[in-house]
N, C-alpha and C positions, 0 to 999 in steps of 0.2 A: 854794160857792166852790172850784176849783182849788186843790190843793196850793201852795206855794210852788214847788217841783221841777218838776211841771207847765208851770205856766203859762214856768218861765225854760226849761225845753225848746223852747218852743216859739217863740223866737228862732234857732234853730239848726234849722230844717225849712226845708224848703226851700218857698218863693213864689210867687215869679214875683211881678213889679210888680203884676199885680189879684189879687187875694186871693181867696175865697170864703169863706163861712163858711156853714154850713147847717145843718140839724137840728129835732127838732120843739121846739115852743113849750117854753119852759122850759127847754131841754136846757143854756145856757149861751152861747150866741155872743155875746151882747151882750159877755158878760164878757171873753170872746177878744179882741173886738174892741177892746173899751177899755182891757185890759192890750198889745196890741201898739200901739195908739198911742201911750199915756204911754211904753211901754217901748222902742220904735224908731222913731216919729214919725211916724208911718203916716196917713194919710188917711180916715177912716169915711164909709161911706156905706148908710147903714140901709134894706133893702126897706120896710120900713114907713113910710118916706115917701111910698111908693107906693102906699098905703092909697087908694083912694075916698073922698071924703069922705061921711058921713052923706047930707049931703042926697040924693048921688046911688045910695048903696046904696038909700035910700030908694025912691028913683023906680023904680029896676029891681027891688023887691021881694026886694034881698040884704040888708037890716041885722042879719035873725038869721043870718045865716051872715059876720058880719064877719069877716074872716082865713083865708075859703077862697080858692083860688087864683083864681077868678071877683071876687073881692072889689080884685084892685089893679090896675093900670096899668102891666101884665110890659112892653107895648109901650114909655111912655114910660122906665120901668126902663133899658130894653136903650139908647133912646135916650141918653139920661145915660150910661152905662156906656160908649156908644161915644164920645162927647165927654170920657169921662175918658182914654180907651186914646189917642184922636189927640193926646193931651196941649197938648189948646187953654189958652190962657194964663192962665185961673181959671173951671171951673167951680160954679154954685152949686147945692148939691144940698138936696132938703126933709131937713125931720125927720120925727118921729113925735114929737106932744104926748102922753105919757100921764095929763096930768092932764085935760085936754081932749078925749083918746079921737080926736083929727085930725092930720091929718099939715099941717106948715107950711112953705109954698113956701122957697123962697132960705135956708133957715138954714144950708148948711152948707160952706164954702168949700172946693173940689177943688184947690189949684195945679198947674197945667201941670207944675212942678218935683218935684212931688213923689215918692220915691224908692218908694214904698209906696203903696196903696190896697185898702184891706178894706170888702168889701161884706158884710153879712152879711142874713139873710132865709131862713123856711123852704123856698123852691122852688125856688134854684136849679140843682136837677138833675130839676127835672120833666120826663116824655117828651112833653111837649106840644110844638106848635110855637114857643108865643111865648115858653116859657120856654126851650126851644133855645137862640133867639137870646140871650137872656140868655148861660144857659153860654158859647156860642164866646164872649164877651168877655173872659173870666177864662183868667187864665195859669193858676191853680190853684185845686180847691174842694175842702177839707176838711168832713169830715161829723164834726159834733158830739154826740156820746152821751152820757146819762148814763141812771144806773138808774132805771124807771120810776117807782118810787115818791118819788126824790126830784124830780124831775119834776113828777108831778102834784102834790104838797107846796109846790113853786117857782109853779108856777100858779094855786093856789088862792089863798094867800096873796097875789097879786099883784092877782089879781082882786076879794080881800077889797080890800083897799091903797087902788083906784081904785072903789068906792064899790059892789059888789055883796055884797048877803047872803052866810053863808056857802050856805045853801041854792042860793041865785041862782049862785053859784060854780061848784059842786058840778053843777047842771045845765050851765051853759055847755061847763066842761069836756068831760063827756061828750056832749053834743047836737055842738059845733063844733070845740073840740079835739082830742079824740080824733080822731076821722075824718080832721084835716090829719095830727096827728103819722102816722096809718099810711099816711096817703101819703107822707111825707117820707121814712120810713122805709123803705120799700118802695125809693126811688130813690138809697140811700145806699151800692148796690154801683156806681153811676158815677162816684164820690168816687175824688181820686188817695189821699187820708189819711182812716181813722178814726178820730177823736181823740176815746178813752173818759175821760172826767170824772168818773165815778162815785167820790164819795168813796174 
């Protein structure tokens, strides 16, 4: 968790109405994202809503690679994202169930009015095409760091949490994890802010 100092700094950075949050697995964004709502009334909107669901990673023979960037719906993503910017009169955005491991339609209401919107999600600054389109939607995307080992510490523990061995963990991690975080990481000098979390 963020310092207290931290996290109330980051009231006073500067924006832009869509937010970005990015960074590899565990790095913290969640946490970004939910101390700037409670703390300025900010709008979330989780990439991981954007997840595939099972059955279909199923079908296209990605369910061991859930959470690579092949794994979500950048296309519908960007869609959403561009109906948050036109500021249409309530959009409704998924979530991501984690006890469930799926993402759930209409859970998350966007209002037209709202003064704030934070998206956060590990690819927002991928050099892909369709994650492109993502980026031009955000006024601004800060990259989220923290030190490796608490990190991978934050992941295991997470994936212990939602019903895998530690073993079963321990391989996830490095088979599927690992290989996103170096790609996120690799795309975190297109970032307008670094924002190091490291205890």
């Amino acid at each position: 968790m963020p310092s207290p100092d931290v996290l109330a700094a980051l009231e006073h950075l500067p924006r832009g109405r869509l937010l970005g949050l990015t960074g590899a697995p565990g790095a913290g964004k969640s946490t970004v994202a939910a101390w700037l709502a409670e703390h300025t009334g900010a709008a979330v909107v989780p990439m991981d809503g954007f997840h595939l669901a099972d059955v279909e990673l199923r079908r296209r023979g990605l369910l061991d690679r859930k959470g690579a960037p092949e794994t979500f719906d950048a296309e519908g993503y960007a869609a959403l994202l561009r109906r948050v910017r036109e500021r249409e009169e309530l959009v409704m955005a998924p979530a991501f169930e984690r006890d469930l491991e799926q993402p759930l339609a209409g859970a998350l209401p966007v209002p037209g009015a709202a003064d704030q919107v934070v998206t956060e999600g590990n690819y927002l600054l991928l050099d892909e095409p369709r994650w492109r389109a993502v980026r031009a939607l955000l006024d601004t995307v800060w990259h989220v760091h923290v030190d490796t080992d608490v990190r991978l510490e934050r992941l295991l523990a997470r994936h212990v949490a939602h019903g895998k061995t530690p073993d079963e963990a321990r391989a996830w991690v490095a088979r599927v994890d690992e290989p996103n975080a170096a790609l996120v990481e690799a795309a975190a000098e297109r970032a307008d802010l670094v924002l190091d979390l490291t205890p």
